[in-house]
C-alpha positions in Angstrom: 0.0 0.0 0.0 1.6 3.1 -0.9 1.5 6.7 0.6 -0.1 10.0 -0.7 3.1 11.8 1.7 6.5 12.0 0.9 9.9 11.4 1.9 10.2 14.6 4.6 6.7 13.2 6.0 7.7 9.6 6.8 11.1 11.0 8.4 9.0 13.0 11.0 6.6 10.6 11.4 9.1 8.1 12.0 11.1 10.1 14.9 7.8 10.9 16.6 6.4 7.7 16.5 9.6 6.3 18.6 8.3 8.7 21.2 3.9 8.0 20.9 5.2 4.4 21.6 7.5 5.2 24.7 4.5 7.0 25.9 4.3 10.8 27.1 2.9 12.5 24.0 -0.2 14.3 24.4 -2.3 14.9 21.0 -2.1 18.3 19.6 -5.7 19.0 19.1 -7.1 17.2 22.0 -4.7 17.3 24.4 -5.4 14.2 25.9 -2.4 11.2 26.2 -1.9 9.1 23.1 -1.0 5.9 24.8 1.2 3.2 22.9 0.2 1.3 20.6 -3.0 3.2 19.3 -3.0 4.6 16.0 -2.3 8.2 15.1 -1.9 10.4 12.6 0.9 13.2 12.2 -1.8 16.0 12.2 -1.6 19.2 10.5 -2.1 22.9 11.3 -5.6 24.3 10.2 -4.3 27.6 9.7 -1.0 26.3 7.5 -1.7 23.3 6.1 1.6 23.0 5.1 3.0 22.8 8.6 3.2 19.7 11.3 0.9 20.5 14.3 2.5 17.2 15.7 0.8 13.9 16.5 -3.0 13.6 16.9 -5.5 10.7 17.9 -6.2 9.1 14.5 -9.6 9.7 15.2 -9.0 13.5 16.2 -7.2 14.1 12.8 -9.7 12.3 10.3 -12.7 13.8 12.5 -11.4 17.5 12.0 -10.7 16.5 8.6 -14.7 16.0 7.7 -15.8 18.8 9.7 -13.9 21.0 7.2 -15.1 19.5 4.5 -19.1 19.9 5.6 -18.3 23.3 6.3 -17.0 23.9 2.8 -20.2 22.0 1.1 -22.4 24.1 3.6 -24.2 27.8 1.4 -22.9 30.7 2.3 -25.3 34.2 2.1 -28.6 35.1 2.6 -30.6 33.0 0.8 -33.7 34.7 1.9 -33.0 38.0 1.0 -33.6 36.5 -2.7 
């Protein structure tokens, strides 16, 4: 199975994911522990895509990532002032 992220992304992944499985990492959107062994995701920021906000719950990640895209689909205006 291959990867949509490239070279820099595996290399940071990599170095944090020695420390997610010594334990100690907090996520960096829920702030909550990310205990060993449970899958995460190296998260990005919302305002800089571009940027590494650090490791995040898998399910903290993925969930942010469908909230963003509802709000995009949602209508934007006043519809009833037509």
């Amino acid at each position: 199975m291959g990867t949509k992220y490239g070279r820099q992304h595996q290399k940071l992944r990599a170095e944090w994911d020695i420390q997610v499985q010594e334990g100690g990492v907090s996520c960096a959107r829920c702030h909550e522990p990310i205990h060993p062994g449970t899958p995460w995701d190296l998260g990005h920021r919302d305002d800089d895509p571009a940027q590494y906000s650090g490791p995040e719950h898998r399910r903290c990640n993925r969930g942010t990532a469908r909230i963003w895209k509802q709000r995009a689909e949602q209508p934007t205006g006043y519809a009833w002032f037509e």
